[in-house]
C-alpha positions in Angstrom: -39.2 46.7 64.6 -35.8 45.1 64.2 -33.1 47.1 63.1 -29.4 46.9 62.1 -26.7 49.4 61.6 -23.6 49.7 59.7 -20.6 51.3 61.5 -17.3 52.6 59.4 -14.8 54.3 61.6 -11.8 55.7 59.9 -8.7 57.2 61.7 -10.3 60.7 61.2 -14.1 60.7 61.1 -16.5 57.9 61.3 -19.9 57.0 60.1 -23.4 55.3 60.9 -26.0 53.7 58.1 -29.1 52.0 59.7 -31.5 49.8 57.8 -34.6 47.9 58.4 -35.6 44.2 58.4 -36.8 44.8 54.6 -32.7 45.9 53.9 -33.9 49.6 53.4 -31.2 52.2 54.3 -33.2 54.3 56.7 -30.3 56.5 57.9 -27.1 58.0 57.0 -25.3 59.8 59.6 -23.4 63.1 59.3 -19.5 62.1 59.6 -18.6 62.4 63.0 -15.1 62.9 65.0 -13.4 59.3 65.7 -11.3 60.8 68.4 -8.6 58.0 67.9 -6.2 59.9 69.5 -8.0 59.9 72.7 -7.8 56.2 72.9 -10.6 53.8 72.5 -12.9 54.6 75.4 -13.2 58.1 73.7 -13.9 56.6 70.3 -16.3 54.0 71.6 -17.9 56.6 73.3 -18.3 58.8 70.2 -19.9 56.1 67.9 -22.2 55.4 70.9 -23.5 58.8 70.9 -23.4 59.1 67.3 -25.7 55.2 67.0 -28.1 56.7 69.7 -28.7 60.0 67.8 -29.5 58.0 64.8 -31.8 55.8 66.1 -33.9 59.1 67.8 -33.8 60.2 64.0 -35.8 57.5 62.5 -38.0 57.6 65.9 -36.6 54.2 67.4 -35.2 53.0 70.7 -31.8 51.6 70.9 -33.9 47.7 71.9 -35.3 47.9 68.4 -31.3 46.7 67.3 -30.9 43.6 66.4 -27.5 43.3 65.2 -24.3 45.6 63.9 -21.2 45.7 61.1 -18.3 47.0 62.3 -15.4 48.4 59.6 -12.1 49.9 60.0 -9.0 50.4 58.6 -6.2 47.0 58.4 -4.9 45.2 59.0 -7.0 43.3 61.6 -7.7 39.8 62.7 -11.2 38.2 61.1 -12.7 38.7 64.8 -11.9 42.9 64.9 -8.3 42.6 66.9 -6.3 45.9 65.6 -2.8 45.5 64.2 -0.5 47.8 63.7 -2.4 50.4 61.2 -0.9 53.3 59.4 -4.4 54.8 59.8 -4.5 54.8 64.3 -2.0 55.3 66.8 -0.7 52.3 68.1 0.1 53.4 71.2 -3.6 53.4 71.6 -4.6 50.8 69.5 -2.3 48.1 68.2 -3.6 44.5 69.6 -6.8 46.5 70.8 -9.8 44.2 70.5 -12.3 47.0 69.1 -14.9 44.8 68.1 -15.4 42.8 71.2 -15.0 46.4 73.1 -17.6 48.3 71.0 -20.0 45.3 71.3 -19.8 45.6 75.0 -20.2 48.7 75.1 -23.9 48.7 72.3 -25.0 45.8 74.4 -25.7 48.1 77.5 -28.1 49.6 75.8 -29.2 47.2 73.0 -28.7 43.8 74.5 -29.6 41.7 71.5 -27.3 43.1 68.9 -24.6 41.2 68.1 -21.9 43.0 66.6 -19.2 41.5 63.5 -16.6 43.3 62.5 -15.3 43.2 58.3 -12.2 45.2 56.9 -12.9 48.7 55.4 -11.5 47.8 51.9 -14.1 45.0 52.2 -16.9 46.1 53.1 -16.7 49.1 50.5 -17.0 46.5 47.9 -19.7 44.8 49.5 -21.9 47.6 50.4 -21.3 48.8 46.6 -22.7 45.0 45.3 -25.1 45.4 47.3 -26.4 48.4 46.6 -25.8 47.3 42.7 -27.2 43.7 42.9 -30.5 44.8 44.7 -29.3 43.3 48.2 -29.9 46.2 49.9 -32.3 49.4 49.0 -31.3 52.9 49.3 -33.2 56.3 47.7 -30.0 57.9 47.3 -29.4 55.4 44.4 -32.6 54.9 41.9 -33.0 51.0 41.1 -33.4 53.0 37.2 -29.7 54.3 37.3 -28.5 50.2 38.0 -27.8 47.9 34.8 -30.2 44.9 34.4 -27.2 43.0 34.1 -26.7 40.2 36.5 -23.5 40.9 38.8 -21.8 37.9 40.4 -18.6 39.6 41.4 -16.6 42.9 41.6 -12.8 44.3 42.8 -13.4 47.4 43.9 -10.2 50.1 44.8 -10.4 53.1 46.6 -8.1 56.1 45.9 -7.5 58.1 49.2 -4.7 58.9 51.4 -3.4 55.7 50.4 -5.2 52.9 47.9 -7.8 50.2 49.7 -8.9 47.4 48.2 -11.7 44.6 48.6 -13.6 41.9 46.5 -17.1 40.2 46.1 -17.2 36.7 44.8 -19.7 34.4 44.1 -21.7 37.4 45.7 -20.1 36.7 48.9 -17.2 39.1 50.4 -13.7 37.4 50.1 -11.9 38.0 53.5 -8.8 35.3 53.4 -7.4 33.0 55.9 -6.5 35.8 58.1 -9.3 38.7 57.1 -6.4 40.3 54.7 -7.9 39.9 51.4 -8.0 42.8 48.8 -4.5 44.4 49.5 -4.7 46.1 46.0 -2.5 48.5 46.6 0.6 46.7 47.6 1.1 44.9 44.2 3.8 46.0 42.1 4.1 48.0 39.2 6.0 47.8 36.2 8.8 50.6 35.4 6.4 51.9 32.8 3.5 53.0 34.7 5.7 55.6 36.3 6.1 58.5 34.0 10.1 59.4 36.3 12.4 57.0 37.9 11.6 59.6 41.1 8.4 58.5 40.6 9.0 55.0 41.4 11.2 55.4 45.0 7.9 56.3 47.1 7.8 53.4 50.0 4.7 52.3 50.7 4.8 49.7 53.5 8.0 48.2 52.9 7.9 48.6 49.3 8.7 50.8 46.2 6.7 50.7 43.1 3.8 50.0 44.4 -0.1 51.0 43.6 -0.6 52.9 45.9 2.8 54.6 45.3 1.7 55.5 42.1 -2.3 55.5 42.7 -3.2 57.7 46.2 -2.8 61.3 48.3 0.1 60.6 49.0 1.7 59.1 46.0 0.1 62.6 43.9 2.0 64.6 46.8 5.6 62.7 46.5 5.1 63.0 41.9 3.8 66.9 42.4 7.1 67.6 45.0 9.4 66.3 42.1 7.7 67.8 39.0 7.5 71.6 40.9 11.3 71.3 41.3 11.8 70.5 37.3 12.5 73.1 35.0 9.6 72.9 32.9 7.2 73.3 36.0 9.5 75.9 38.2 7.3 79.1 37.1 3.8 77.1 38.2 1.6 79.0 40.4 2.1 76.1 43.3 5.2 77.2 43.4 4.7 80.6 44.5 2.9 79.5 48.1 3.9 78.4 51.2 1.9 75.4 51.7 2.7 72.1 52.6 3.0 69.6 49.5 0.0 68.2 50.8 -1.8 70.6 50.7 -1.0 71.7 47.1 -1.7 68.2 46.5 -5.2 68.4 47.7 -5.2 71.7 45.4 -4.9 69.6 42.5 -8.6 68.7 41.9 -9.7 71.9 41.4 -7.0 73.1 39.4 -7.5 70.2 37.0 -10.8 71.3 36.6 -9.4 74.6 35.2 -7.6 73.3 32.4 -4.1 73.5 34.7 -1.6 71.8 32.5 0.5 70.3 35.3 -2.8 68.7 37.4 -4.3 67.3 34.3 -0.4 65.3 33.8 -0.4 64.2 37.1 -4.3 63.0 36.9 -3.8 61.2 33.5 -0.5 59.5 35.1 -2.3 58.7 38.4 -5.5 57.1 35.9 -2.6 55.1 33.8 -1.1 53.3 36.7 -5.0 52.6 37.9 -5.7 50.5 34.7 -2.2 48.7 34.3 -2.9 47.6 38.4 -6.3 46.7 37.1 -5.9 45.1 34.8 -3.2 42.6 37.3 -6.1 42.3 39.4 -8.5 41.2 36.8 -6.1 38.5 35.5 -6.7 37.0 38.9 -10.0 37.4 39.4 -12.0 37.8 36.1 -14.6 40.1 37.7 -17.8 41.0 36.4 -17.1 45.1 37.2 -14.4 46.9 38.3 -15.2 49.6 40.5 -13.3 52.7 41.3 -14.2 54.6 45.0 -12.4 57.3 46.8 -12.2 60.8 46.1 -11.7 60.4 42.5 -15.6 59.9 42.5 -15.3 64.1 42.9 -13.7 65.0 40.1 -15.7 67.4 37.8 -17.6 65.4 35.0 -15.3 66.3 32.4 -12.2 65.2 34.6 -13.9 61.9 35.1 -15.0 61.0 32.2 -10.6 61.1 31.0 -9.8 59.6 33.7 -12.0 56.8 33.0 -11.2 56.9 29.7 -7.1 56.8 30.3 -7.6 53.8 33.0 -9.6 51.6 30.7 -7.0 52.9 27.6 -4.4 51.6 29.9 -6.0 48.7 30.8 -6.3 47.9 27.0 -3.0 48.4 25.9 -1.2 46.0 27.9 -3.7 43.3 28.4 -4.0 39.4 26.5 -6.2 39.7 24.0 -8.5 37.5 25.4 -8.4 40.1 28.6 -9.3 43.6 26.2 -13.1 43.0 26.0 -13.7 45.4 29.1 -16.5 47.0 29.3 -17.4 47.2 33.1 -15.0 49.4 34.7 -16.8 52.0 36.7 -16.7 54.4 39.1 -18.7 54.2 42.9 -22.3 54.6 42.9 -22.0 54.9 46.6 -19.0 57.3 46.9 -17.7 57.8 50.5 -20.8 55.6 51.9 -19.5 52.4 50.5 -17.6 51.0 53.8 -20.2 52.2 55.9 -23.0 50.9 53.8 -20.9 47.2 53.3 -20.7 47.0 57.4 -24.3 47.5 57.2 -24.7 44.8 54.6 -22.1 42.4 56.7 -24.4 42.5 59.1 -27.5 41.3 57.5 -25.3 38.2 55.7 -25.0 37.3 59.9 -28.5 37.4 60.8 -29.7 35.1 58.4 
């Protein structure tokens, strides 16, 4: 039987998808520790253990692979060389060639598997068209929840720590000259999507007034320090602990889901500056779908369905007219298993 797995690491945990020759998902691994700070032996060592468990899961030998995806966090070279990524230590891993180490490394045990190695924001968008367009099979998503429509493209963002992008068009990942592609959450805002000027000052990269500054972790944290210090906010109930602004941050979700005042301002905000970036993406690319990922995806139904509901308001308000006819703005089908599920997908595309 030849087999082919899908392998997202990610600066904290990583994780395994394998599939068959028929492009069924057979496996989904638990996430697993990267151990990026140990350096990459220790990493390639855990995603080793972690492919070799999976395979003894489905009841096949580590020959039966036939070929591997590799995604990680940018910026990287098309071939899998690591830059210098917010996401891993450089020390251990700036100019590392992870790709061509990992593949040495599966190839002492699965000789014939090639591995190829796509950007996280990318491959999120192509394991969610492919899940979508039928490409791949998977019982976690029913064919019956899918729309008959035909899909041809899709920009997909997802809202984490910071804000990934990727793209699928012409139903074929777009990578870029250099593997860069889908950087959606380094282009600019206008003053207007941010509800304070305090708002705005949040470097990301080497720039203010970004997406991501507006639309991530740690954009919510850097709005929710400045709104608990106003007067209108001072006797909130995050401001009677002693955690980090993080953390209070990550507090937010549930709180929300409570009917807490402040949260729900900062969700409706963070939704806003989603559809205005949207909609500069869309003007670019005139997808067929626009997809929302990340932990967004969580938020109780009610929650989502307003935040939805703001972002495509957004979206509406300060698009062309011939621009406002959106109808396919979504969120993930495939949540956190996107990236993992696209490396999977990546590499299919490479055995054909």
């Amino acid at each position: 039987m030849s087999l082919f797995a899908g392998i997202d690491v990610g600066g904290t945990t990583s994780t395994i998808a394998i599939g068959n020759a028929s492009r069924e998902v057979l496996d989904v691994s638990p996430q697993f520790a990267t151990r990026a700070a140990e350096g990459p032996p220790a990493t390639i060592a855990a995603i080793i253990a972690a492919l070799g468990e999976g395979l003894h899961r489905i009841g096949a030998s580590p020959a039966e692979l036939t070929g591997a995806g590799l995604s990680t966090p940018g910026p990287a070279t098309l071939d899998g060389v690591l830059l210098n990524s917010p996401n891993l230590d450089p020390q251990h891993w700036n100019n590392f060639p992870f790709r061509a180490a990992l593949e040495r490394g599966i190839q002492e045990t699965s000789p014939n598997a090639p591995l190829h190695y796509i950007g996280d924001g990318q491959a999120a968008a192509l394991g969610e068209y492919s899940i979508r367009a039928g490409g791949i099979t998977w019982n976690r998503v029913p064919r019956t929840n899918l729309s008959s429509e035909p899909l041809n493209s899709l920009f997909m963002v997802i809202v984490g720590t910071g804000l990934g992008g990727g793209e699928v068009y012409d139903r074929l990942p777009v990578r870029g000259r250099e593997g860069r592609a889908g950087h959606a959450g380094h282009i600019f805002l206008p003053d207007y999507a941010f509800r304070h000027p305090h708002d705005r000052q949040l470097v990301v990269g080497n720039a203010k007034g970004t997406l991501e500054s507006a639309v991530s972790l740690s954009g919510l944290a850097s709005q929710l320090e400045h709104r608990l210090q106003l007067e209108q906010w001072r006797g909130h109930s995050l401001n009677e602990t002693a955690d980090s602004v993080r953390d209070k941050a990550k507090q937010l979700r549930e709180l929300a889901a409570q009917g807490d005042a402040l949260a729900l301002e900062l969700f409706h905000d963070q939704a806003r500056a989603l559809g205005i970036g949207l909609l500069a993406v869309n003007y670019l690319g005139d997808y067929d779908l626009l997809v929302i990922g990340g932990g967004v995806c969580d938020l109780a139904p009610a929650l989502r369905e307003q935040y939805l509901a703001t972002a495509k308001e957004a979206y509406r308000q300060f698009a062309l007219d011939g621009f406002r006819n959106l109808e396919q703005m979504e969120f993930s089908i495939c949540g956190d298993e996107a990236p993992v599920v696209g490396a999977l997908a990546h590499a299919y595309s490479k055995s054909v």
